[in-house]
N, C-alpha and C positions, 0 to 999 in steps of 0.2 A: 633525477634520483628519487626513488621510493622507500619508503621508512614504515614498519610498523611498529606504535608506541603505545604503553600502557598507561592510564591515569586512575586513581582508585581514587574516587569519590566516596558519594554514596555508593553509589556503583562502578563496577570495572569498565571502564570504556576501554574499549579497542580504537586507536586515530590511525587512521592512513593518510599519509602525506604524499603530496607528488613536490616536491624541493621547487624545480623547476617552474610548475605553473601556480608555484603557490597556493595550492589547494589541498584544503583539510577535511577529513569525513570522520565524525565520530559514531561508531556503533556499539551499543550496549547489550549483550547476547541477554542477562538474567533482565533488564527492562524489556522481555516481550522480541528478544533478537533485531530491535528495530533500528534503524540509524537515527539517530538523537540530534546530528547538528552536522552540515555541511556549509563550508566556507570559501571560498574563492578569494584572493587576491582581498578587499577589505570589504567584501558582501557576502553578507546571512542570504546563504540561496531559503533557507529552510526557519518557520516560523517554530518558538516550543514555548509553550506555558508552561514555565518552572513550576509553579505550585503544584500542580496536578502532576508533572512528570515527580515531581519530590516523595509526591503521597502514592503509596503504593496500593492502596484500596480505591484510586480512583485512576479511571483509561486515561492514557496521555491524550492529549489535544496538540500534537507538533512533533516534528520528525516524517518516518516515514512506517506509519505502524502497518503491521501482515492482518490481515483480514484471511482467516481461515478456522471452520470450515461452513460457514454462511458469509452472505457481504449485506450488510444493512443488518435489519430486525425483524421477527416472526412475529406475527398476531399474539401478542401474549404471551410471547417467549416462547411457544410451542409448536413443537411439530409431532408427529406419528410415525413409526418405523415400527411395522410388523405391529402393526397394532398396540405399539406401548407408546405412551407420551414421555416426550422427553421435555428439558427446559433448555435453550440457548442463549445467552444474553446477547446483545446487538455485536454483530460483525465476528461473531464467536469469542475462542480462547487463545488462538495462537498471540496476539498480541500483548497477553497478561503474564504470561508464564514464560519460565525462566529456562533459553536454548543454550547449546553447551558448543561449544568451540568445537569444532573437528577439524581443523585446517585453518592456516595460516602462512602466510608465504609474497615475496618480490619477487618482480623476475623487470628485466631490462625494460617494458613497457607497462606495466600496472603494479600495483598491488591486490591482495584479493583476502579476504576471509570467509572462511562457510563454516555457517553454521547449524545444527540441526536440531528440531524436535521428533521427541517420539511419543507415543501415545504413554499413558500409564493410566491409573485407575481413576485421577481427577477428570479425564481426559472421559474415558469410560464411561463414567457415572452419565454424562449427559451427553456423550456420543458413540454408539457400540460400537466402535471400532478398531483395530490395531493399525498404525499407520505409522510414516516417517514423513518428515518433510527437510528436504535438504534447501537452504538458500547459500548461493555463494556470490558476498560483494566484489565485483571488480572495477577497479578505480582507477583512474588517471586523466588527470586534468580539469577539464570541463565534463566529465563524463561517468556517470555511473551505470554500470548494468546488473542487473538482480536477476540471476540466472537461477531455477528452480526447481525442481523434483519433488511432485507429489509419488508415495508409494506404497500402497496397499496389500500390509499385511495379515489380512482376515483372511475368513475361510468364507465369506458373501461379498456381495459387490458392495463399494463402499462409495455413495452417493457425498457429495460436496461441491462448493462455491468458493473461490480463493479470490483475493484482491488486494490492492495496493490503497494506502490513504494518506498519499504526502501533500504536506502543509508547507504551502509554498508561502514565503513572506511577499506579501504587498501592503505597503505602507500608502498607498494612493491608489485605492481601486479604482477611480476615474479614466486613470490612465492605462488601463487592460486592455486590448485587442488579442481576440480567438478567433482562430483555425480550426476548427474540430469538425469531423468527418462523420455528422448526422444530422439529418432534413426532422426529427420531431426530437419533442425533451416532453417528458414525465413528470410533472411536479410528481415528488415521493407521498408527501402529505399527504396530497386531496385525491391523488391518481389522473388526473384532467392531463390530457396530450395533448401537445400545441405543435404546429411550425416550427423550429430552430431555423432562424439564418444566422446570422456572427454575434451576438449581442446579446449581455445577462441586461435585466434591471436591476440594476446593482443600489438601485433603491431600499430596496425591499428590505425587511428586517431580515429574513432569513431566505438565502434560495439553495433548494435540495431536491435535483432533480435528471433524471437521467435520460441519458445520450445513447439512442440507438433507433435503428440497425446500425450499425458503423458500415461506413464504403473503405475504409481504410484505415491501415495499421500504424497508424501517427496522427500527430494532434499539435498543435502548438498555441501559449501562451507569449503573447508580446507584452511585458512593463516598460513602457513610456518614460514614465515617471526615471525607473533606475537604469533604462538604456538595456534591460538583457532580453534577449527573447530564449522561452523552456520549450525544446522539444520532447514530448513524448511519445516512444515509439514501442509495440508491445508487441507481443504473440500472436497466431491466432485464437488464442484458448480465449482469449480477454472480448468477449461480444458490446461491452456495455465500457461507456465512460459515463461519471458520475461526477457533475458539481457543484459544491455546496460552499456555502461561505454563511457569515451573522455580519450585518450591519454593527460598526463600530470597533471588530476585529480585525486584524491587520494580519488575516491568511485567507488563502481563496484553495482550494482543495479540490484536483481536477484525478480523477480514481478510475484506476483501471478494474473493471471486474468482470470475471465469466461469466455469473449470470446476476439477471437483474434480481432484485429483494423478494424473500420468501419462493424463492426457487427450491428447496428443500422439501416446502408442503406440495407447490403447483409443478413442480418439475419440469419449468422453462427454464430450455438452456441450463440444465443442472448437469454438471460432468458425472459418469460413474466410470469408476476403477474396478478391474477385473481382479479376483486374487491373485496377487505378484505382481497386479504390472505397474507401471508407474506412467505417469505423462510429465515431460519436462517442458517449461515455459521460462518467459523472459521478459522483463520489461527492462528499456534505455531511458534515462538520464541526461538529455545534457543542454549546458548552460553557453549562450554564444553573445557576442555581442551586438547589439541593435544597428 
């Protein structure tokens, strides 16, 4: 049985229950339309720093925040369109700014809520564009899918980069084994390209570094430690997987994104929208046991 329930906090969550598999999703449309906490049976699939999610002038760090309409950061926050400079902060605005419900609804196997942004003049000011973006969560069980709709309401073409950034809890990163479907990785920092076969240094203070060409449209994560393994399984829109994690945090962040960093200025792998048209995309969710 499927349940949508309201809790007003600081903010209004939206929770989707599935009764039966014991599994709760919280999604907060005005935090940035992201899902805030997902739960299984008596495990935190998803890691959140309260503090930061509390303070509303600073980006959450946990959930699962939208990355649109860049993924990563510009040389100085800057890019060029038609010749004017504009400023973008790291992984844009869709994640800061507050989406508005457009649907809600059960049906005999999920639950589902969609939510949507549209452009307005904050939006403007550092990206010319008119746009919609539709997401709609569907849930049931072990399983989420984030079904989406870019849509391009200008009168030019409307150049953008969209992405996923969920903060998957590991309390013992030792105990990680990856799957993931690409032969080099990009440290983000330095730009230096290496080999990828199964294995981070999970030494390291910080690793932020990207996965591509992709041979395929899934990916999986095995924790040892808590017995689950994550599959991720996405679009073809999503060219790049990205993973980063900090030595002494207890989340590893494995990101689906169209195109790699600063695609905006170099126009690798940058999507453009026709006026009116839209591209619909998707990324899968789900939790199994080891």
């Amino acid at each position: 049985m499927f349940e949508i329930a309201l809790k007003q906090q600081q903010y209004l969550t939206y929770i989707l229950w599935d009764q039966q598999a014991q599994s709760r999703l919280e999604i907060v449309p005005e935090r940035g339309g992201m899902v805030s906490a997902w739960r299984i049976r008596d495990q935190d699939i998803l890691y959140m720093d309260t503090e930061r999610f509390a303070n509303p002038d600073s980006s959450v760090r946990g959930g699962i925040p939208i990355l649109f309409p860049i993924c990563g950061n510009l040389p100085d926050n800057v890019y060029t369109h038609n010749g004017q400079q504009y400023t973008l902060k790291r992984h844009g605005f869709a994640r800061d700014l507050p989406w508005e419900v457009a649907e809600k609804g059960t049906q005999e196997d999920c639950a589902s809520l969609t939510l949507v942004l549209n452009s307005n003049e904050q939006t403007r000011a550092v990206y010319p564009f008119d746009f919609q973006l539709t997401f709609t969560y569907v849930f049931a069980g072990n399983t989420l899918k984030i079904q989406q709709r870019y849509t391009n309401h200008s009168a030019e073409t409307m150049p953008f980069s969209m992405g996923l950034h969920p903060y998957f809890w590991t309390p013992e990163k030792s105990q990680l084994a990856f799957d993931i479907p690409a032969s080099q990785s990009q440290d983000q920092n330095t730009g230096e390209v290496h080999p990828f076969g199964t294995t981070f240094n999970l030494s390291r203070d910080e690793i932020d570094v990207a996965l591509r060409p992709l041979s395929r449209e899934f990916a999986f994560m095995s924790d040892h430690h808590r017995g689950l393994n994550i599959t991720l399984i996405y679009s073809d829109l999503y060219s790049t997987l990205v993973f980063w994690t900090v030595k002494g945090k207890q989340y590893c962040c494995l990101e689906p994104w169209s195109s790699p960093r600063n695609a905006l200025n170099t126009g690798e792998q940058l999507l453009s929208l026709e006026p009116g048209a839209s591209y619909e995309a998707w990324v899968e969710i789900s939790v199994s046991d080891l």
